[in-house]
Structure formats: C-alpha cells, structure tokens
ZAZAPA-279378 format. One record per residue (C-alpha): residue number from 1; x, y, z; residue in three letters. Coordinates in nm, 4 decimals, decimal comma. Layout:
residues N
+-------+----------+----------+----------+-------+
: nutor :        x :        y :        z : tilum :
+-------+----------+----------+----------+-------+
:   NUM :        X :        Y :        Z :   ALA :
...
+-------+----------+----------+----------+-------+
END
This chain:
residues 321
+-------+----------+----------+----------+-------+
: nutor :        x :        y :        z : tilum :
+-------+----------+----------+----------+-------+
:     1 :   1,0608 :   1,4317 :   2,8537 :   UNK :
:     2 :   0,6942 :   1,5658 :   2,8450 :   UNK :
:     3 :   0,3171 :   1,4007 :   2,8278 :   UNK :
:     4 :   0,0249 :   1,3890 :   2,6554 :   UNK :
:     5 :  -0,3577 :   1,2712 :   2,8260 :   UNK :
:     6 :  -0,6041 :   1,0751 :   2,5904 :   UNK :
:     7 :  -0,9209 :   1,0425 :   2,7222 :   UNK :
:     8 :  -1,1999 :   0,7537 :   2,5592 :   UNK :
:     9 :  -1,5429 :   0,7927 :   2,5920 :   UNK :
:    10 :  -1,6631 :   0,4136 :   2,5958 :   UNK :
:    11 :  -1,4949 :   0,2129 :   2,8764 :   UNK :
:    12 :  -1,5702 :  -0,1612 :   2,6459 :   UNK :
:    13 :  -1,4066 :   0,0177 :   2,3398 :   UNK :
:    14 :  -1,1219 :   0,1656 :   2,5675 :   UNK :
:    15 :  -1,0548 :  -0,2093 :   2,7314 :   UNK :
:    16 :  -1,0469 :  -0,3686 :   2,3904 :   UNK :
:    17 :  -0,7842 :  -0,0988 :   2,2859 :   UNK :
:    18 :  -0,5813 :  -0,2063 :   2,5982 :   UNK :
:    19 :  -0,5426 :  -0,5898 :   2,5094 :   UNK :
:    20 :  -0,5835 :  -0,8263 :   2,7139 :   UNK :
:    21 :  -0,3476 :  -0,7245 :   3,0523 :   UNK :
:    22 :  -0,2856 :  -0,4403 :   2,8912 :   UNK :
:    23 :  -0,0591 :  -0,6401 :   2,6009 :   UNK :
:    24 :  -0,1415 :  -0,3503 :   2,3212 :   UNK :
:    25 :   0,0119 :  -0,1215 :   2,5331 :   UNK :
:    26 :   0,2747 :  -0,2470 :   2,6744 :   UNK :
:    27 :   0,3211 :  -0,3442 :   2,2579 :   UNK :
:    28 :   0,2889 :   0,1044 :   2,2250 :   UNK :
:    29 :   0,5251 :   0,0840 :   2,4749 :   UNK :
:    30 :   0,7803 :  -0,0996 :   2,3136 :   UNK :
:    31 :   0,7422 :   0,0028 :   1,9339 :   UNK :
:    32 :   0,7607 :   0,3869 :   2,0075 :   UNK :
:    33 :   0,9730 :   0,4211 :   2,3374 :   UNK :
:    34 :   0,7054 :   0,5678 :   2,5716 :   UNK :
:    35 :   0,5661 :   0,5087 :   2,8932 :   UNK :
:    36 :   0,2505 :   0,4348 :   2,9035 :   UNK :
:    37 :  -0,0076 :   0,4922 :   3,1904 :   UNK :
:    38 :  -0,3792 :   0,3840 :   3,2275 :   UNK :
:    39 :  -0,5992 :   0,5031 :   3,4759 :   UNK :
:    40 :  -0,9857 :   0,4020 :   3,3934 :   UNK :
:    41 :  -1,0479 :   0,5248 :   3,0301 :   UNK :
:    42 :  -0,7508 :   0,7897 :   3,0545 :   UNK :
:    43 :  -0,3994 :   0,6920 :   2,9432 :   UNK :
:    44 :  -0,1577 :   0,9199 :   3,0228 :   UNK :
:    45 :   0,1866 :   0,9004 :   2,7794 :   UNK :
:    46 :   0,5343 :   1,0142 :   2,8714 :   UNK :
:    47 :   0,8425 :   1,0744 :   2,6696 :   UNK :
:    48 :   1,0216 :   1,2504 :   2,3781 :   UNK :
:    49 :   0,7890 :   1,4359 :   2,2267 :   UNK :
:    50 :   0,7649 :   1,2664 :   1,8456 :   UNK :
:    51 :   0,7770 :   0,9305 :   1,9898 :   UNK :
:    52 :   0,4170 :   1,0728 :   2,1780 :   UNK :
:    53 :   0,2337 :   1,2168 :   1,8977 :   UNK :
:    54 :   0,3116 :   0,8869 :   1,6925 :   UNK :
:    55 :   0,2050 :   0,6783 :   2,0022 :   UNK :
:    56 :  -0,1023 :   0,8681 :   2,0570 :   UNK :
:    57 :  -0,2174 :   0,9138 :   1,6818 :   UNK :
:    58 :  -0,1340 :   0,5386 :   1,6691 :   UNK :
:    59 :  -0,4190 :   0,4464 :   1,9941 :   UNK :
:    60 :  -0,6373 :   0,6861 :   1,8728 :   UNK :
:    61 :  -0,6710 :   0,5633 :   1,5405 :   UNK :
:    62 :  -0,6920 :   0,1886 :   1,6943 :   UNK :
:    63 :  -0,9631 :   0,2915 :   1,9049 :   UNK :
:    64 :  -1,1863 :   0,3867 :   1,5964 :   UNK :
:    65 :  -1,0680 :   0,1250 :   1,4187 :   UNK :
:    66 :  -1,2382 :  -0,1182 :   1,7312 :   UNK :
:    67 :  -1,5422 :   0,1304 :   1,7186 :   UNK :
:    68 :  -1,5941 :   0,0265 :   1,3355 :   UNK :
:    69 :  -1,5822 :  -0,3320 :   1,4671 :   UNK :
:    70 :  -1,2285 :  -0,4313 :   1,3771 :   UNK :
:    71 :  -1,0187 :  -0,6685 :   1,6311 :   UNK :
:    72 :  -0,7300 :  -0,5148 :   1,7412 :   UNK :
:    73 :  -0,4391 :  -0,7273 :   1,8235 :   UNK :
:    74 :  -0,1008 :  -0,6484 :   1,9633 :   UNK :
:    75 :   0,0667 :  -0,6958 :   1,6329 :   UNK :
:    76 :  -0,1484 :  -0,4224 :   1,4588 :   UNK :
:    77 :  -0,0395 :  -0,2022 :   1,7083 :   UNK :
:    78 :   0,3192 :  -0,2819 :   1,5958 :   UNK :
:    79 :   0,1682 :  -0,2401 :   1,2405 :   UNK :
:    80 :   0,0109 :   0,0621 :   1,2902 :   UNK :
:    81 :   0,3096 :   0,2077 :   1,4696 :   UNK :
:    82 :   0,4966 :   0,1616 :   1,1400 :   UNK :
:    83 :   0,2835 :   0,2756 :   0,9171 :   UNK :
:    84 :   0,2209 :   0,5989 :   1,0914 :   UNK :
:    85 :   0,5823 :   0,6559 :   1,1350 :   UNK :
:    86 :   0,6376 :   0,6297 :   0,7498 :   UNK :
:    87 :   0,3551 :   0,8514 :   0,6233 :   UNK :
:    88 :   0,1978 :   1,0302 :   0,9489 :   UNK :
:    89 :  -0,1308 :   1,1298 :   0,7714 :   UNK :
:    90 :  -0,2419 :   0,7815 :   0,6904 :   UNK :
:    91 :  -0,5651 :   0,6442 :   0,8127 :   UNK :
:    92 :  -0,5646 :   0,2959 :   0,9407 :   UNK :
:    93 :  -0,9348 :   0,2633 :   0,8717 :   UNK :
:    94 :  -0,8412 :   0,2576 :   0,4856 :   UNK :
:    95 :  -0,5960 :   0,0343 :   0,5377 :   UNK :
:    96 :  -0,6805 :  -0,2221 :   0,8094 :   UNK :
:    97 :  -1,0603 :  -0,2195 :   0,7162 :   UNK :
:    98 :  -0,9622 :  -0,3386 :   0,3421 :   UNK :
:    99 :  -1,0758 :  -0,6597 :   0,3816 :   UNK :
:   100 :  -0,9602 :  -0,9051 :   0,1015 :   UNK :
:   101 :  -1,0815 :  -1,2159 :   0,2533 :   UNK :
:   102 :  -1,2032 :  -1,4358 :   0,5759 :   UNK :
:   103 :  -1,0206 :  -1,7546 :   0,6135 :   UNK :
:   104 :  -1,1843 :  -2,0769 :   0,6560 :   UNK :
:   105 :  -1,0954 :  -1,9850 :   1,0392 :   UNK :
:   106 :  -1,2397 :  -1,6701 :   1,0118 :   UNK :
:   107 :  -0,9137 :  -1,4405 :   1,0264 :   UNK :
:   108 :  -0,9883 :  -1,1682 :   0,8050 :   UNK :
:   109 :  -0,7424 :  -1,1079 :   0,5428 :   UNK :
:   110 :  -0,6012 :  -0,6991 :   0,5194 :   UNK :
:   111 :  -0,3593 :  -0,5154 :   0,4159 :   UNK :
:   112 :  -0,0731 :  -0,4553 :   0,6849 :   UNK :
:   113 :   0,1042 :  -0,1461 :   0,5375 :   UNK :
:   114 :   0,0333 :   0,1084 :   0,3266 :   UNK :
:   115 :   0,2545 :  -0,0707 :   0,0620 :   UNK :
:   116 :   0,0386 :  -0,3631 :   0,0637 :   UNK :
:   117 :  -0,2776 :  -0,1733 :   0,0324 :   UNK :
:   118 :  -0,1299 :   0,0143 :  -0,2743 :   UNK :
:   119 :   0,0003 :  -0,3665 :  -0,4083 :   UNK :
:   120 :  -0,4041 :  -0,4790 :  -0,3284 :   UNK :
:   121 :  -0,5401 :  -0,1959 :  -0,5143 :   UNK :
:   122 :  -0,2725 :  -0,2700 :  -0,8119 :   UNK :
:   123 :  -0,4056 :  -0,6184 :  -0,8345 :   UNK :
:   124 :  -0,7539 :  -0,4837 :  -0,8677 :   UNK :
:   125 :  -0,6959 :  -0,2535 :  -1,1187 :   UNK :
:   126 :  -0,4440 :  -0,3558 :  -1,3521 :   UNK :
:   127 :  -0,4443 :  -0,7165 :  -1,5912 :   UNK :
:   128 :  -0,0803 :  -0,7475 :  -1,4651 :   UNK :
:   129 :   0,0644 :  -0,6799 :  -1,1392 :   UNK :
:   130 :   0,4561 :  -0,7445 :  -1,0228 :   UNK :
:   131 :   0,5355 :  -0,7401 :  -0,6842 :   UNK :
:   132 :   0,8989 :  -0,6802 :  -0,5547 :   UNK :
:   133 :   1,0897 :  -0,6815 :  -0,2526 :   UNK :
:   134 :   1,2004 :  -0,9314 :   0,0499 :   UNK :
:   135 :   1,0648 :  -1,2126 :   0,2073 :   UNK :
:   136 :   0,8207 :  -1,1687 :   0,4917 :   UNK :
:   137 :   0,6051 :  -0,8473 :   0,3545 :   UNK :
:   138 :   0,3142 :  -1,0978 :   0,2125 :   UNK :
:   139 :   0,3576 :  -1,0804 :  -0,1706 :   UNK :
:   140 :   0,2186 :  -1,4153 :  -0,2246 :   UNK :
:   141 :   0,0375 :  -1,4776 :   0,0747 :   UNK :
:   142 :  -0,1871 :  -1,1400 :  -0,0533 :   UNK :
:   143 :  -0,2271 :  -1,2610 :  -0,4216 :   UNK :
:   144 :  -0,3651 :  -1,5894 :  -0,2674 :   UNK :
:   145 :  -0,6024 :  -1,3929 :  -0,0992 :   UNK :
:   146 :  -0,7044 :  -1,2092 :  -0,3959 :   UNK :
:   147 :  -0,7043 :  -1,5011 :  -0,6356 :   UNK :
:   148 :  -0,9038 :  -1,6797 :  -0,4016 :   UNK :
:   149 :  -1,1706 :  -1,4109 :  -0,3484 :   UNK :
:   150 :  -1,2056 :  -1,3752 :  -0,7082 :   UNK :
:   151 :  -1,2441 :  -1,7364 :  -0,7372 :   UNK :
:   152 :  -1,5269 :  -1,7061 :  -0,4442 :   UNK :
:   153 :  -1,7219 :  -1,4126 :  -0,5985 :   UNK :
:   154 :  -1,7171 :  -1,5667 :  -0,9366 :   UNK :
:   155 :  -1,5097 :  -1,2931 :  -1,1497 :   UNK :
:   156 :  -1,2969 :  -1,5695 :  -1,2512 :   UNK :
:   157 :  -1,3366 :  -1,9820 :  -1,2568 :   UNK :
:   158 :  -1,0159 :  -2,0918 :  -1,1610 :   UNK :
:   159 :  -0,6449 :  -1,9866 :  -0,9821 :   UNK :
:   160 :  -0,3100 :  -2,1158 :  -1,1617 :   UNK :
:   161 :  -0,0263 :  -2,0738 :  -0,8820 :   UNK :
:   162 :   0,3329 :  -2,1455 :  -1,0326 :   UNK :
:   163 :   0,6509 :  -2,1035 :  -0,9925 :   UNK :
:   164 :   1,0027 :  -2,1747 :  -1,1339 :   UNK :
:   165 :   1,1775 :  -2,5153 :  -1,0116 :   UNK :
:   166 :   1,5110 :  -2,3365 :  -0,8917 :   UNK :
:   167 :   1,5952 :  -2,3575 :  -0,5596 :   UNK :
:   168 :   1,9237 :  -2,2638 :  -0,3539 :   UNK :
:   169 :   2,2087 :  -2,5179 :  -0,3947 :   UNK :
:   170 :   1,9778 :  -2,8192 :  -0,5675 :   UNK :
:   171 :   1,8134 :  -2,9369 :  -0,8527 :   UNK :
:   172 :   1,5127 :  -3,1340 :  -0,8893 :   UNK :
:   173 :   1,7485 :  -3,4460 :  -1,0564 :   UNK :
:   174 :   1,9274 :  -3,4392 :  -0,7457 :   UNK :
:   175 :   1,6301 :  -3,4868 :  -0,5235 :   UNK :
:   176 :   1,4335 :  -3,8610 :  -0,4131 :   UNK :
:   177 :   1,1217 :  -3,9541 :  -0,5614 :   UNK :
:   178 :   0,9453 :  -3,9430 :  -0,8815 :   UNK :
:   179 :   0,8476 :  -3,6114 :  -1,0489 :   UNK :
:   180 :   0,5105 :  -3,5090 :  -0,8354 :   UNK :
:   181 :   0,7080 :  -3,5881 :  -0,5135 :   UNK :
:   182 :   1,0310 :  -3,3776 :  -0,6882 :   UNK :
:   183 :   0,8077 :  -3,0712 :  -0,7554 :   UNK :
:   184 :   0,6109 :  -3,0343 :  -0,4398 :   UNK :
:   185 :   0,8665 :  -2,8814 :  -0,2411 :   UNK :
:   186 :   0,8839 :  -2,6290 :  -0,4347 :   UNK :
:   187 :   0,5125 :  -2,5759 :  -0,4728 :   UNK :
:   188 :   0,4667 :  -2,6229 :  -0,1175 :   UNK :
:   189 :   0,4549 :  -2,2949 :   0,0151 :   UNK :
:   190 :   0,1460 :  -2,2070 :  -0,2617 :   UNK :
:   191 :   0,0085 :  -2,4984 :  -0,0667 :   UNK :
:   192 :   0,0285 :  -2,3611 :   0,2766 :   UNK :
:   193 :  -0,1290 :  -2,0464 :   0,1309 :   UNK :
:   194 :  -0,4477 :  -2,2558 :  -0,0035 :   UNK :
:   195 :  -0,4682 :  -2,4743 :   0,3094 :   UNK :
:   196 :  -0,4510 :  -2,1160 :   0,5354 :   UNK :
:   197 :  -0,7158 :  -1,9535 :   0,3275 :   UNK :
:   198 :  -0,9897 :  -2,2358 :   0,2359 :   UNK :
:   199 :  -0,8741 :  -2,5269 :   0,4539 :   UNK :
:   200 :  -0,6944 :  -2,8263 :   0,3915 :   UNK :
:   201 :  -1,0103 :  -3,0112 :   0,2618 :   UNK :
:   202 :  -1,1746 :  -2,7232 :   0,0721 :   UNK :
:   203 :  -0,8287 :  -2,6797 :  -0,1329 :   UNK :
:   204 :  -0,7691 :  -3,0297 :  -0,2025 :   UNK :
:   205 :  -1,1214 :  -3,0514 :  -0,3157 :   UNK :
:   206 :  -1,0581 :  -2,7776 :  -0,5630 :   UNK :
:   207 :  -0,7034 :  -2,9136 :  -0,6797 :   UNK :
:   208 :  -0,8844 :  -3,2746 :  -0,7381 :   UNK :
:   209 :  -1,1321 :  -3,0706 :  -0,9519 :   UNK :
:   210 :  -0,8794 :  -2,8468 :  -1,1555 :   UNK :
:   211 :  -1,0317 :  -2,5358 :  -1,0372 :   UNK :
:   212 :  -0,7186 :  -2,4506 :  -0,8546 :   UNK :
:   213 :  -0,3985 :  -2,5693 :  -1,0375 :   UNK :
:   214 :  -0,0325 :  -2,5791 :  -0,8811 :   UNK :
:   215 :   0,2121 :  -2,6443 :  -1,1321 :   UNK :
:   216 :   0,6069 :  -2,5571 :  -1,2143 :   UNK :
:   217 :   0,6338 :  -2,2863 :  -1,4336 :   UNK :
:   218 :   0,7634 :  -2,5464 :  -1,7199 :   UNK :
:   219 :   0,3807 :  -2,6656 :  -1,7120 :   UNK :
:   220 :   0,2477 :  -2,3224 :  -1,8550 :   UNK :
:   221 :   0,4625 :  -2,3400 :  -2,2070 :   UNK :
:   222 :   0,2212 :  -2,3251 :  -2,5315 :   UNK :
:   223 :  -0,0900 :  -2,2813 :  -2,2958 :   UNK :
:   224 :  -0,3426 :  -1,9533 :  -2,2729 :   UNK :
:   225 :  -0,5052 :  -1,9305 :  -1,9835 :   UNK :
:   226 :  -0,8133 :  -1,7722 :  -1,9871 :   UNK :
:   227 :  -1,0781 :  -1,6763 :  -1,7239 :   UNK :
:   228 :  -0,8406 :  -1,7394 :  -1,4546 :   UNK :
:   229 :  -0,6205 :  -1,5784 :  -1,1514 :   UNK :
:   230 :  -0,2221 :  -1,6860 :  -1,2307 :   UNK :
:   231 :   0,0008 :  -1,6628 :  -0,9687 :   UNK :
:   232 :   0,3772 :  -1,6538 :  -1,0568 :   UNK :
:   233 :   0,5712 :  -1,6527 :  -0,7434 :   UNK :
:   234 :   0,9828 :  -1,6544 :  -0,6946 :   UNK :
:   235 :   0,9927 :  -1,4755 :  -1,0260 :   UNK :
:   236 :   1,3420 :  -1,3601 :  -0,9730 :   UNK :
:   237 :   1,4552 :  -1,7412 :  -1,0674 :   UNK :
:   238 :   1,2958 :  -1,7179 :  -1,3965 :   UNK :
:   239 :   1,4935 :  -1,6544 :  -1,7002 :   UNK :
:   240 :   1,4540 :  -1,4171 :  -1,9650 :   UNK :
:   241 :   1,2906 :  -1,6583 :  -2,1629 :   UNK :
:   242 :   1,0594 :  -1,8363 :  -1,9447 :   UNK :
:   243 :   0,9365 :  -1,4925 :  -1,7967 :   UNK :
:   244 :   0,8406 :  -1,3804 :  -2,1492 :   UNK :
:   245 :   0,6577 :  -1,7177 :  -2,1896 :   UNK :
:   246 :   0,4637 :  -1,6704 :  -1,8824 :   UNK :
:   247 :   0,3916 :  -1,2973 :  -1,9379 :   UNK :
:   248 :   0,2623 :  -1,3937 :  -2,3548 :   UNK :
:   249 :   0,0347 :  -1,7147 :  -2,1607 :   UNK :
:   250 :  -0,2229 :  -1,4601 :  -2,0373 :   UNK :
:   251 :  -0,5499 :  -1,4522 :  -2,2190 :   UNK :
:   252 :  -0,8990 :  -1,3082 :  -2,2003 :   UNK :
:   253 :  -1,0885 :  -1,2194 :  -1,8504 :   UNK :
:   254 :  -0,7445 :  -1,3004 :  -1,6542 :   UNK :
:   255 :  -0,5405 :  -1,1571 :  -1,4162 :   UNK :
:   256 :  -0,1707 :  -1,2075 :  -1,3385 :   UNK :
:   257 :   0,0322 :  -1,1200 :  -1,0204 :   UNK :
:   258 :   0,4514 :  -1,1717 :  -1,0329 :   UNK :
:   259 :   0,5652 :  -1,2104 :  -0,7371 :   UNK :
:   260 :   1,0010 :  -1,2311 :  -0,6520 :   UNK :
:   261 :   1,2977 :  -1,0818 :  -0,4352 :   UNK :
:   262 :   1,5413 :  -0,9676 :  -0,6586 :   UNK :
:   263 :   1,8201 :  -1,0052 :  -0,3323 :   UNK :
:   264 :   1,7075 :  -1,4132 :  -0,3296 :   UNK :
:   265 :   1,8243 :  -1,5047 :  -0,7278 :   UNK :
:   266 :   1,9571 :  -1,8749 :  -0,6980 :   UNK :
:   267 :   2,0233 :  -1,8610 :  -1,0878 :   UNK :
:   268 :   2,3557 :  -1,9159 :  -1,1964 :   UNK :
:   269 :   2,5813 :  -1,5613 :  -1,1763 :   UNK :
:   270 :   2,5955 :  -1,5701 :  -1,6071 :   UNK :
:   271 :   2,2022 :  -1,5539 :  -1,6242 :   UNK :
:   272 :   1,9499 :  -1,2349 :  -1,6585 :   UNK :
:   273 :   1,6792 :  -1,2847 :  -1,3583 :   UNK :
:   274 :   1,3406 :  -1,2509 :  -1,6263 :   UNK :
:   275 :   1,2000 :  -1,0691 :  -1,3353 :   UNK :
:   276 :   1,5013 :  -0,8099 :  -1,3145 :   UNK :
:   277 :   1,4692 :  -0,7681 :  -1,7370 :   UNK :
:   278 :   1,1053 :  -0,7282 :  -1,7053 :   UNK :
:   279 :   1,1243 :  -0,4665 :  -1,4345 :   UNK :
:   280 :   1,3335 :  -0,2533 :  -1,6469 :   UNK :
:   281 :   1,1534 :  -0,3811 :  -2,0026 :   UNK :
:   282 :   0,7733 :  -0,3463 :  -1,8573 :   UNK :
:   283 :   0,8044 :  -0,0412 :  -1,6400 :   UNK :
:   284 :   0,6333 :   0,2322 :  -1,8708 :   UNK :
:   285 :   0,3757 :  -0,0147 :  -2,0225 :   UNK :
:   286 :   0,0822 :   0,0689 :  -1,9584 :   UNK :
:   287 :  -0,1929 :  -0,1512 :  -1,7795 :   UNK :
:   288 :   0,1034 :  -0,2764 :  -1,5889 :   UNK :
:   289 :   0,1626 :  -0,2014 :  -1,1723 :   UNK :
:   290 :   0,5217 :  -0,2647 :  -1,0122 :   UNK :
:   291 :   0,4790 :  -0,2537 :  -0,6509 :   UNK :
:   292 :   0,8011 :  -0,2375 :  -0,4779 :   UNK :
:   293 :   0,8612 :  -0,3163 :  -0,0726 :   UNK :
:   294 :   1,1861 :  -0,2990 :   0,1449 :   UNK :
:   295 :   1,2430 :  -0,3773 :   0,5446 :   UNK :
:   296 :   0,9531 :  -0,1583 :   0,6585 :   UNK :
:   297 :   0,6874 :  -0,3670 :   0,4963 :   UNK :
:   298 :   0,8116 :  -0,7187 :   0,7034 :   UNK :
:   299 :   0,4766 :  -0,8010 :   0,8513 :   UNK :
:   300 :   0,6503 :  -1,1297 :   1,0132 :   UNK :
:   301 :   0,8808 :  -1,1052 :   1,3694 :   UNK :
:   302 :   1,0342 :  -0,7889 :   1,4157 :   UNK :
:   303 :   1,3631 :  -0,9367 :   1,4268 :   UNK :
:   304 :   1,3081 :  -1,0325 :   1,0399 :   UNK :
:   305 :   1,3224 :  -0,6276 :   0,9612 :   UNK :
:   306 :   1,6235 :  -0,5910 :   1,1756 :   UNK :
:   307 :   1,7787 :  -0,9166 :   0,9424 :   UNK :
:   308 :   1,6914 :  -0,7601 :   0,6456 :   UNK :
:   309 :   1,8575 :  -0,4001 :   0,6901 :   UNK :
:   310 :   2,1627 :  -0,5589 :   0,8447 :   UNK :
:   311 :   2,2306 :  -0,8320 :   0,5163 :   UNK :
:   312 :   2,0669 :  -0,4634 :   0,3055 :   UNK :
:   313 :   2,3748 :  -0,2562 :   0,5004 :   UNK :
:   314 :   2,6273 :  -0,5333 :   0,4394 :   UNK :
:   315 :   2,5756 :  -0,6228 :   0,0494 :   UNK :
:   316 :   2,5650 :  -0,2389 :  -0,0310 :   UNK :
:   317 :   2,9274 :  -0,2112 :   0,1079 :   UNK :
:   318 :   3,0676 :  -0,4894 :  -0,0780 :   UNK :
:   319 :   2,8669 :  -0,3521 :  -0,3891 :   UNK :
:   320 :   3,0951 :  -0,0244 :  -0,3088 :   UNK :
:   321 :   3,4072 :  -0,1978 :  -0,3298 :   UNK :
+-------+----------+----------+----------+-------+
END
C-alpha cells in the first residue's frame, strides 16, 4: 500500500470534480480500488500503486476537463477510468469534449471511449462506415447523433433509419395488427433514438414531413438514396442478398453507417449473416471504416460488461469443443 497527494488550485473547480457528496469519488473509489481522502482542495489517495496513478491521472484529467467547461458526472468518472486503463496516454479532452450533438434536453452528445471516438471520426470521414460489436457500446444511438447533426447543419436533407424485420423467436406473420403496427416494434428502438435526440414532437414532425424516414429494410429495394444519412442497424440479421442491396442503394452526397452484433444473429443456422460476408468481402476496400467494439466499450450498467465477458468466456469454450 502507498499514496499519492493531488493538490487543485480552484476550490469551485475542485468541488465540481468531487460530485455532489463527494459521489465522483466515492465512483474513483470503486472503479480503481483506492481510498480516497479529501481535505479542502487536497485529496490524498491510498493503495496499490497502478490502481493510484490510474486514479489520479483519471481526477486530474476530469478536473481540466470541468476547467474547459465540461459537466462531470459520476459515470464519466467510470468512463474515464476505463479508458485510461486501456490506453494510459489518452486525453479525455479529445474524447469527452467531441461534441456530436445537444439533445432537445440539452445533454450533450460525446463519445464515451476511445472506440467510439475512432467510430465518430470513421463516420465523418468515410461514405461508408460499419460498426461491430455488442449491445450497450452506442452503435446506433451515435449514428443517430451524427445523422441528426448532419441533418441540423444542412450537409444532408434527410436521415433513412432501417433495419431488417428479424427478430428472436418471431415473425412479423405471427404478430397482431396490420403491417405499420407489425413493423414498429422492430423500428422502435430508431424511434427512441429520434424522440431522445430532437423530442417526441420535433421527430414526429419530421417523420410526417419525410425528412426523417423509418422503414424495414425490404422498403429500400430498387431505390437510390441520395443527399441523405442511412442508418442500417441489426445488420447481422441481414442476408447476403439484402446487405448487397442496401450497400448498391447509396447514391450521391450520402452517407451510410451499418450497424450489428455478430454474437445476436437470429437468422436461421443455414444462412450467411450479410453483415459477417461483408466484413470479410469489404474489409480492404477502400473509402470503407470497420469499427469493431467488445466488453470494454459497454457505456450502459457496469453489470452489462460483466454479462458480456461471462456469455464471451462461455461460447468460446463450447466453440473449443
């Protein structure tokens, strides 16, 4: 056991670090097993010595990040614990100060990990961007963002989200209703997205006026869709086929973000996932960015990382035999 003194010069900058009864440190506490001790604008940390310097890079960062006027809450602490523990020379202010959009109640939209700010930068650089890896490390709920700040700054006129009617265990013939009230739940977490980002009247106003467009991935055969921001999300339940289609829709002054876990296909076991063939089809082609993500990028509960290595751990050993 040893200990390491930070001292802050600003004692408003220093409280905002500490959260609200002390909750961002308490949250050091817990994500990098120290003790942590606060006496005015000092904090003094105890404990193994890596689990210190990743504690106190981790608080000093923070506390710029508040001096550059960024709100610090408990869970970026948790965030910025993570990151730093992955790649210890990264600077939060890159990442956290990346701002991709305010919602319509004024949370501002940033990157969470250094995966997602290299997915972020993909979108803005490349035509066509896939995004891979598990649920919870906001692969759609970050190409929402960016479709919708495109939409707002006028580099394109409208967003097409889609995705593939497949679901676990049921088909849409199987479900109540006629065909719009078939479809939504599938569509429904797009919806969320919109409602989260814009508001729920904003987003129906643009839905009612076409400039956003939710629609099963059936809806985009024999279109091209120009000028616009097209969201294809669950891509691992595409086929071959219909992933090709999608992929060949694209046409001038548009973007296009694929979004899918490859560990979530609900297609039957004798079908190619299109996203799996166009991962190992697309891969070298250039103006085309795979981003991957694993456990470490979960920016939901912790316990969702710890679920995700465990069923990761499990399925490899039954791959093995």
């Amino acid at each position: 056991m040893t200990s390491k003194q930070l001292t802050f010069t600003s004692n408003n900058t220093a409280r905002l670090l500490y959260g609200d009864l002390n909750h961002n440190l308490h949250e050091i506490e817990k994500t990098t097993r120290v003790t942590v001790k606060a006496r005015g604008t000092t904090l003094t940390i105890q404990g193994e010595e890596h689990n210190i310097e990743i504690a106190a890079q981790t608080l000093g960062q923070l506390y710029r990040l508040i001096e550059a006027g960024y709100p610090v809450y408990p869970q970026d602490v948790a965030y910025g614990v993570h990151i730093l523990e992955k790649e210890p020379r990264a600077d939060l202010q890159d990442i956290f100060l990346d701002q991709v959009y305010i919602t319509s109640n004024q949370r501002v939209v940033s990157p969470k990990s250094l995966s997602q700010k290299t997915y972020i930068d993909a979108i803005r650089n490349h035509d066509i961007s896939f995004a891979i890896g598990p649920a919870g490390t906001g692969k759609t709920y970050l190409a929402v963002a960016m479709g919708i700040a495109a939409l707002t700054s006028h580099q394109v006129k409208r967003i097409i989200l889609t995705r593939p009617a497949v679901e676990a265990g049921e088909r849409l013939g199987f479900l109540p209703g006629d065909l719009s009230e078939k479809i939504n739940p599938y569509l429904r977490p797009l919806l969320d997205a919109l409602f989260d980002m814009l508001g729920k009247q904003r987003a129906e106003e643009f839905i009612e006026q076409g400039i956003i467009e939710i629609a099963p991935l059936a809806f985009m055969r024999g279109r091209t869709l120009n000028n616009g921001f097209i969201i294809l999300d669950e891509a691992q339940n595409t086929s071959y086929e219909q992933m090709k289609m999608f992929l060949t829709r694209l046409g001038f002054n548009s973007k296009a973000v694929i979004t899918g876990d490859i560990s979530q296909i609900d297609l039957p076991s004798h079908q190619q996932s299109g996203l799996v063939a166009a991962s190992r089809i697309l891969k070298k082609v250039e103006g085309i960015h795979f981003s991957t993500f694993d456990h470490t990028d979960v920016v939901r509960h912790p316990l969702v990382q710890s679920i995700i290595k465990a069923y990761e751990k499990t399925e490899t050993k039954k791959s093995r035999g």
